[in-house]
C-alpha positions in Angstrom: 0.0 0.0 0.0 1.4 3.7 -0.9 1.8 5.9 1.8 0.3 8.8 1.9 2.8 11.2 3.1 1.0 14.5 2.2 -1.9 13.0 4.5 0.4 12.5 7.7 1.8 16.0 7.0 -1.4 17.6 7.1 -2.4 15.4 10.2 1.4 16.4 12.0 0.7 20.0 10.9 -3.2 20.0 12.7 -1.0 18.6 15.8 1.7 20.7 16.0 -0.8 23.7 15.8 -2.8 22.5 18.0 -0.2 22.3 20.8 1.2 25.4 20.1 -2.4 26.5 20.9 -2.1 24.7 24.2 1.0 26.6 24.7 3.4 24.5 24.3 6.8 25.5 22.9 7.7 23.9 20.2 11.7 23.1 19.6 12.7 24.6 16.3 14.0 21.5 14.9 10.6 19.7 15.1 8.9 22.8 13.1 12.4 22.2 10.5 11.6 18.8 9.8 8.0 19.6 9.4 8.9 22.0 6.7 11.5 19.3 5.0 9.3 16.9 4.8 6.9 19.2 3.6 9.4 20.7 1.0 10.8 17.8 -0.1 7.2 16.5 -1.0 6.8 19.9 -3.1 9.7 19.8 -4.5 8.9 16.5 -6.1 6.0 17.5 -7.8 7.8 20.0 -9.7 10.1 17.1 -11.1 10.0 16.8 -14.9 7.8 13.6 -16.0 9.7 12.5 -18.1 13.0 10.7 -17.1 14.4 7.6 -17.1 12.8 4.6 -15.4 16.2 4.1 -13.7 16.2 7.9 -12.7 12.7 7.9 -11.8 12.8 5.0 -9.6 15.7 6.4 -7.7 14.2 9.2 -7.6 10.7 7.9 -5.9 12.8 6.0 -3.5 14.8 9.0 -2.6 11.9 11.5 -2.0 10.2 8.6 0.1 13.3 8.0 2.4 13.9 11.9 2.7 9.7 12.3 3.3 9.6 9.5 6.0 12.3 10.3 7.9 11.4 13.8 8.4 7.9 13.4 9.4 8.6 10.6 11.5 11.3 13.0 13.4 8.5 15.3 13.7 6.0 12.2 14.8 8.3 11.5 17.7 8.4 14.7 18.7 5.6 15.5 19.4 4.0 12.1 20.6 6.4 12.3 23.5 6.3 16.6 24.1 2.5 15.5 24.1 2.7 12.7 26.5 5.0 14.2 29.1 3.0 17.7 29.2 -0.5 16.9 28.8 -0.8 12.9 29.2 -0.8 9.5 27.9 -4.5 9.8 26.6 -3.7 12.6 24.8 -0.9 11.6 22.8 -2.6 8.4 22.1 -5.5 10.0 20.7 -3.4 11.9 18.7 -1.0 8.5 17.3 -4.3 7.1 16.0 -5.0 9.9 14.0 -1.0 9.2 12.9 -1.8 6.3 11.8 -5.0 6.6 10.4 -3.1 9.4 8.3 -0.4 7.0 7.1 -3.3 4.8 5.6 -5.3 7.2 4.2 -5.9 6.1 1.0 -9.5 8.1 0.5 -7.3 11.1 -0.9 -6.4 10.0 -4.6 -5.8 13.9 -4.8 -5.2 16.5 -7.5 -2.3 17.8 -5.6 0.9 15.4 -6.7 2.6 16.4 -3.8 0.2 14.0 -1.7 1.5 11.2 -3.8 5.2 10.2 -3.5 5.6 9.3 -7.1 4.0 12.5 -8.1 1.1 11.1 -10.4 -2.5 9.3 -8.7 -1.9 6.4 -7.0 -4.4 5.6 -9.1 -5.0 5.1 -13.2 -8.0 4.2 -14.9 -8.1 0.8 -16.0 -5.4 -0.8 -13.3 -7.0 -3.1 -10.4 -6.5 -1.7 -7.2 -3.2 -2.9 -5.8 -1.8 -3.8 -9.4 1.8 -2.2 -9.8 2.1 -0.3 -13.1 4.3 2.0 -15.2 3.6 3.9 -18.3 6.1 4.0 -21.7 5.9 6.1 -24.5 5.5 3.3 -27.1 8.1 5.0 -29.3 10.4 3.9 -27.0 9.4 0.4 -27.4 9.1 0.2 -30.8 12.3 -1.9 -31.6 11.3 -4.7 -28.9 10.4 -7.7 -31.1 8.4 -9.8 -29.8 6.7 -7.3 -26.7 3.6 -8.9 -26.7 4.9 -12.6 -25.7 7.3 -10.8 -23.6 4.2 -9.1 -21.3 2.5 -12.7 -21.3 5.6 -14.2 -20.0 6.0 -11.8 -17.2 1.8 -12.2 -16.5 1.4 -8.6 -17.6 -1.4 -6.5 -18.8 -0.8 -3.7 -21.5 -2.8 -1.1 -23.1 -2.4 1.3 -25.3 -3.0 4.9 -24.1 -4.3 7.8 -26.2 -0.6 10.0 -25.2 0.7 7.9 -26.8 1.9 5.5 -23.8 1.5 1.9 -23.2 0.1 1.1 -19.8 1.7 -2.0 -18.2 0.9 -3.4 -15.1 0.6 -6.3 -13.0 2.3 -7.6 -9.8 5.2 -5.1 -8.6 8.1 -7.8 -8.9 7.3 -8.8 -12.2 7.3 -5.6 -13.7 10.4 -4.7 -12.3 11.6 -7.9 -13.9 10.6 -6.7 -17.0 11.7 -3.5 -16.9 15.1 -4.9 -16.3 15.1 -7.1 -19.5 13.2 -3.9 -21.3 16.6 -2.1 -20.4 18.9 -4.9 -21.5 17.1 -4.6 -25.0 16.5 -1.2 -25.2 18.6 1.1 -22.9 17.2 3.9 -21.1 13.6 4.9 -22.5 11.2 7.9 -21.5 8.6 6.3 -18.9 6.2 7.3 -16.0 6.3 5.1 -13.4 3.9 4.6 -10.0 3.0 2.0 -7.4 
């Protein structure tokens, strides 16, 4: 399942603001790793969509890492400024809503910087919980033999108005064929989500 860390920022942002209004003091490096994690989310969105699937892969993984560790800095925080100041009940009240935020999947948002890859989790046509990635079909043009290729990895294609084909299936398999692709092929032009 795809975090969704634009959802626990919102929720760590409610809590922060919310103590502050209780009058706590909040330590300055809690409200800086609010804003990275924020930022580096932002950021992201503003990535070109076009890349590499090696690049873009990296690139998800990196914004992910840089996005967790932030807000769950800022998580910590203030769980345990909430716990020692006001009580127990409190900041347990408060780690539900955490990780109620974390699964938050009713937010397939507009707003890419509430999705880590920077597209909807979501794509019209793909079961829920199917991995898939989408390549300009230029790019595939000179793999002979594609279609017994997909069927041999238990993947699904279609082909996309864009000018993309769709691909998707189980996450391992089309990372295995995204590895043979790049055998064949080299580096191709791709959009890529989980």
């Amino acid at each position: 399942m795809t975090v969704n860390y634009g959802s626990v920022a919102r929720t760590l942002e409610e809590f922060l603001k919310e103590l502050i209004e209780k009058g706590m003091t909040i330590p300055p490096q809690v409200v800086a790793d609010l804003k990275t994690g924020r930022s580096v989310l932002s950021i992201y969105k503003r990535m070109p969509e076009e890349t590499d699937i090696e690049s873009e892969l990296d690139a998800i993984a990196d914004v992910e890492m840089k996005a967790r560790i932030s807000l769950q800095n800022v998580e910590m925080n203030l769980l345990s400024l909430a716990d020692e100041k006001i009580g127990r009940e409190y900041a347990e009240e408060w780690q539900r809503k955490i990780n109620a935020s974390y699964e938050d999947q009713t937010e397939t948002s507009d707003n890419a910087e509430d999705a880590v890859s920077g597209t909807s989790p979501y794509i019209t046509g793909v079961p829920k919980g199917e991995y898939f990635i989408r390549i300009k079909q230029t790019e595939l043009a000179e793999v002979n033999g594609l279609d017994k290729l997909l069927v041999s990895y238990g993947l699904t294609s279609d082909s996309q108005a864009d000018g993309y084909l769709l691909i998707y299936g189980r996450k391992e398999d089309v990372s295995a064929f995204l590895k043979e692709i790049r055998q064949l092929v080299g580096k191709m032009g791709s959009e890529c989500n989980n």
